[in-house]
N, C-alpha and C positions, 0 to 999 in steps of 0.2 A: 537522525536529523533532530535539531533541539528544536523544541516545540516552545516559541513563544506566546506576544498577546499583543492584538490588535485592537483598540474598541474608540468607542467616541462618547467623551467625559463634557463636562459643565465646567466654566473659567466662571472666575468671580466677576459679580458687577459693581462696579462699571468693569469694561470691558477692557483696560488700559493697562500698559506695561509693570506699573511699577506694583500696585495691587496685585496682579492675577503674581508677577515674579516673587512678591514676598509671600503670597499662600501659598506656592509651593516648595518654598523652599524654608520657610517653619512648619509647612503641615497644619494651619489652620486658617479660621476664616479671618476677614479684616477685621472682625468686634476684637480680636484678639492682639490681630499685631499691629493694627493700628494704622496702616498706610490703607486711607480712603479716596487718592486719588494719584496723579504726577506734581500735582501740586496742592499749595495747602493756603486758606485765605484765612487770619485771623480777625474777626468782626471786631474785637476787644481793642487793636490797634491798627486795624486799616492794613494792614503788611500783608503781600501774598511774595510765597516762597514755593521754591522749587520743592518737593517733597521727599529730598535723596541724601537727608542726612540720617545716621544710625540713632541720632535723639529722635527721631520720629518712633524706630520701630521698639514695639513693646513686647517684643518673643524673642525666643530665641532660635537662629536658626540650626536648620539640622548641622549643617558645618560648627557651628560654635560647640553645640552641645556634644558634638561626637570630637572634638579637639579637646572637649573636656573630660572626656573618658581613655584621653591617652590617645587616639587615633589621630592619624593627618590627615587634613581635609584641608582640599585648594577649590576657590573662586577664580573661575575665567570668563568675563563678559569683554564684549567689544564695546559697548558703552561706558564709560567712567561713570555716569550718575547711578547705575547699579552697583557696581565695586562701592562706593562709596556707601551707600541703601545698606547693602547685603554683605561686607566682607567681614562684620564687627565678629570676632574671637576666631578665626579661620586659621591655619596654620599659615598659609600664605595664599596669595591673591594677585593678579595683573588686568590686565583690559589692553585691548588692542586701540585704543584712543589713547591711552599713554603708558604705552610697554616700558619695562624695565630694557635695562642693557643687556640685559643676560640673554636674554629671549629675543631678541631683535639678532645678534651675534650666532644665536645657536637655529634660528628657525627667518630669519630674514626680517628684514621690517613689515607692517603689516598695511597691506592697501589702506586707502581713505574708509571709515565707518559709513562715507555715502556710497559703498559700491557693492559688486556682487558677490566678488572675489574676500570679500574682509570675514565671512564669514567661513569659506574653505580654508583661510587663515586659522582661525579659530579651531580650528577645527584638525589642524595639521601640529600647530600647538600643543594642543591638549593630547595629541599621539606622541609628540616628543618628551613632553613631561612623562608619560605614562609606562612608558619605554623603558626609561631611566631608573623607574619604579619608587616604594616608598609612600605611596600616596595608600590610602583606605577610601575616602569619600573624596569624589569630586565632581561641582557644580559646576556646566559651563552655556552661558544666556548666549545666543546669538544676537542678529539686529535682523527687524523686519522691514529692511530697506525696499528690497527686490517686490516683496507682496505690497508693496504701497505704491508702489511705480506702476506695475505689471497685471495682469488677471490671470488667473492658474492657466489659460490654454495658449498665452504667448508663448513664442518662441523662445524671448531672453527670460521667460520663467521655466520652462523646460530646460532650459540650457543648466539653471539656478540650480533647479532640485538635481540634476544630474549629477552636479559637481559636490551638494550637499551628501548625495548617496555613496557618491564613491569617498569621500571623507569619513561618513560613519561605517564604511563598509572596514576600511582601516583600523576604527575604535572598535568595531568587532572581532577584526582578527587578531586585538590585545587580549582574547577571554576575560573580558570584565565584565560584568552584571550592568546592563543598559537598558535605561530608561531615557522616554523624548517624552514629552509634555509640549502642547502650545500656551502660550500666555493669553490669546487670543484670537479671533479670526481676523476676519477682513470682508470691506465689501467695497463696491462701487456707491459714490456717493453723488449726486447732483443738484443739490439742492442747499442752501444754509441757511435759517432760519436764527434769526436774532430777536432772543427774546426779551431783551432789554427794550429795544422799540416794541415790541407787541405788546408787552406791559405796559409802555408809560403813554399810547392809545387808550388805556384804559383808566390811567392816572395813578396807575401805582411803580415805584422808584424801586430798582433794582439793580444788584450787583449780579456779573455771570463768571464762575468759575469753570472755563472749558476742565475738564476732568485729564482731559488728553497733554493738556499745556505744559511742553517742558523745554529741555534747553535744544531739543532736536525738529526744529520747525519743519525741517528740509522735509522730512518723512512725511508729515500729514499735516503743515500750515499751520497747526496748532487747533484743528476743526476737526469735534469728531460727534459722535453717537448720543452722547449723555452729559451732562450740566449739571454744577449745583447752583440756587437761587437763593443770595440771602435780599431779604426783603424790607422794607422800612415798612411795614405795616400792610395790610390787607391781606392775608394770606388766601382765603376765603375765594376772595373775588379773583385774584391772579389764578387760583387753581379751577375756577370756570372757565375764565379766560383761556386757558392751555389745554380743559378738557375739550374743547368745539375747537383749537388751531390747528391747522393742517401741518401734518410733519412732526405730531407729539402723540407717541404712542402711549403715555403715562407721565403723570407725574405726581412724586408718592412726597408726602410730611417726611418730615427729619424724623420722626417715630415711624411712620408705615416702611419705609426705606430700610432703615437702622433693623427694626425686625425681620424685613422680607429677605434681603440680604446680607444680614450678619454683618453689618456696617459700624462703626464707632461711630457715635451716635454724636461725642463732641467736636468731632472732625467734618462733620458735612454742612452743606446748607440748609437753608428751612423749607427748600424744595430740591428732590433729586428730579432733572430729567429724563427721561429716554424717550430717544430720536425714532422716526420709523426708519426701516432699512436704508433708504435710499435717500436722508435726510443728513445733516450736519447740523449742531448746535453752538454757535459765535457770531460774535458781531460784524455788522456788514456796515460799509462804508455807504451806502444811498437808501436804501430800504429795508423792509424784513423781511422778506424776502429775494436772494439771488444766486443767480445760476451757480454752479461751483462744477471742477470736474478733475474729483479726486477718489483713491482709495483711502479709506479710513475703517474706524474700528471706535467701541465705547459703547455701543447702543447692546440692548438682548441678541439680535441677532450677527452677534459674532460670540456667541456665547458656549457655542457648540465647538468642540475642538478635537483634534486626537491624540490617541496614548495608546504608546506604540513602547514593547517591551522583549530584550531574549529573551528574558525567564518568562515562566507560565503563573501568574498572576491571581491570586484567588479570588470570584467573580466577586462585585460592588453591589449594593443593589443600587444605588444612586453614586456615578461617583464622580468623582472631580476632579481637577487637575493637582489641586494641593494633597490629595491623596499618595500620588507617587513614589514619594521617599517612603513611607508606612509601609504601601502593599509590596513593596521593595525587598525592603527590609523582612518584612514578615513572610516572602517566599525563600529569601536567602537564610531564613532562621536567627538571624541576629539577635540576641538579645538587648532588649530596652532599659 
């Protein structure tokens, strides 16, 4: 029997797709590759942008670098704004939000990105590609549709993992070297706390960058765990103000942030937040505080994730999700 590896690793913070996806998929932290959130606000010109172009990322991924040593490597996401993130130097690349012809022809069209089924797409995909052969390295991101809808003991989430099991059970019986990572957790959320009104109670004017905000509302509203704050002055008083408001578990300087979590220090605000568990951070249409009744993700507590491998893995002593492709590699003997 192969003896693999089961354990439970650390996702970057903020807790959000696009960051936790680009650290593992260069293998380093975000002071490095530069993607400090789903979206990016520039104070210099007022513009806030979706954070899913390759002029953001400043690494290089492991698909790029191993395409450069002669290897093929393929990107498969069901989101386009990851293809788009992450496919820069790949040998080739698709997304089930806007499949190629070839793939639609050879494996079926691919359900809607809001459903359960798009990701056993994905998944049946990447066995047909696989088949075919030809490939060395290949990266493929699902969607956390189904955990934003559902809590792990429902029914239609049992049904989820089922379909996801018998999928990877498939990519197993390809004998290929696998690795699963989470990008993040998840929790129930009930509560949204906007700290733009909380702040301007206290007279000071603020801008709030949800962390989570992108072009996929559907999944989480755009509400989630953690915020950046840029501030027109008072920094001081805003960060007493946040340290005594109910629903704010921290909030660290553009410096305490940038060191604590290996953050690019010119891509955040001049305050990161993070939510308590069962809090969201965005703006409410009547108050600062109001009810919400969502699963979401961003805050420390989805921080905690699993990494789940065939091979047998050499132990971490602290390890993390962007580790995966390394301890991969370094069981399979690869040279670097």
């Amino acid at each position: 029997m192969m003896a693999g590896t089961s354990e439970t690793c650390r996702a970057m913070t903020p807790t959000v797709t696009n960051v936790n996806n680009a650290s593992i998929i260069t293998g380093v932290y975000p002071e490095a590759h530069g993607i400090s959130a789903n979206s990016y606000y520039d104070p210099a010109t007022g513009v806030e942008v979706f954070m899913d172009s390759p002029s953001f990322l400043n690494h290089p991924t492991w698909l790029e670098a191993e395409a450069r040593r002669g290897r093929r490597t393929l990107l498969i996401t069901v989101k386009d704004k990851l293809l788009r993130l992450l496919s820069r130097g790949a040998t080739d690349s698709f997304s089930a939000e806007r499949p190629p012809g070839w793939i639609v022809e050879e494996v079926g069209e691919p359900p809607s990105i809001y459903s359960s089924e798009v990701n056993t797409w994905i998944l049946k995909a990447a066995c047909h590609v696989l088949r075919k052969g030809g490939w060395d390295v290949v990266y493929i991101s699902t969607t956390d549709y189904v955990p934003h809808k559902y809590p792990p003991e429902s029914p239609e989430a049992m049904d989820y993992m089922s379909q996801l099991d018998e999928g990877l059970e498939r990519l197993f019986e390809l004998d290929v070297a696998l690795g699963l990572v989470a990008d993040h957790g998840m929790n129930r959320k009930r509560v949204n706390l906007d700290l733009v009104r909380l702040l301007e109670e206290g007279g000071i004017e603020a801008r709030l960058l949800a962390t989570i905000r992108d072009e996929h509302p559907v999944h989480h509203m755009n509400l989630g765990g953690s915020a950046y704050l840029y501030l027109r002055g008072g920094l001081e008083r805003a960060r007493e103000i946040l340290a005594s408001a109910e629903g704010v578990e921290m909030a660290l300087t553009r410096s305490e942030a940038a060191a604590r979590f290996r953050l690019p220090a010119g891509r955040i605000g001049d305050l990161l937040v993070l939510a308590d568990v069962d809090y969201t951070l965005g703006r409410n249409s009547r108050s600062i505080y109001e009810d919400v009744e969502i699963r979401s993700h961003g805050s420390l507590h989805e921080a905690e994730v699993p990494l789940i491998s065939s091979l047998r893995l050499e132990p971490a002593g602290e390890a993390y999700n962007k580790d995966l492709f390394s301890r991969l590699t370094s069981s399979l003997r690869i040279p670097r």
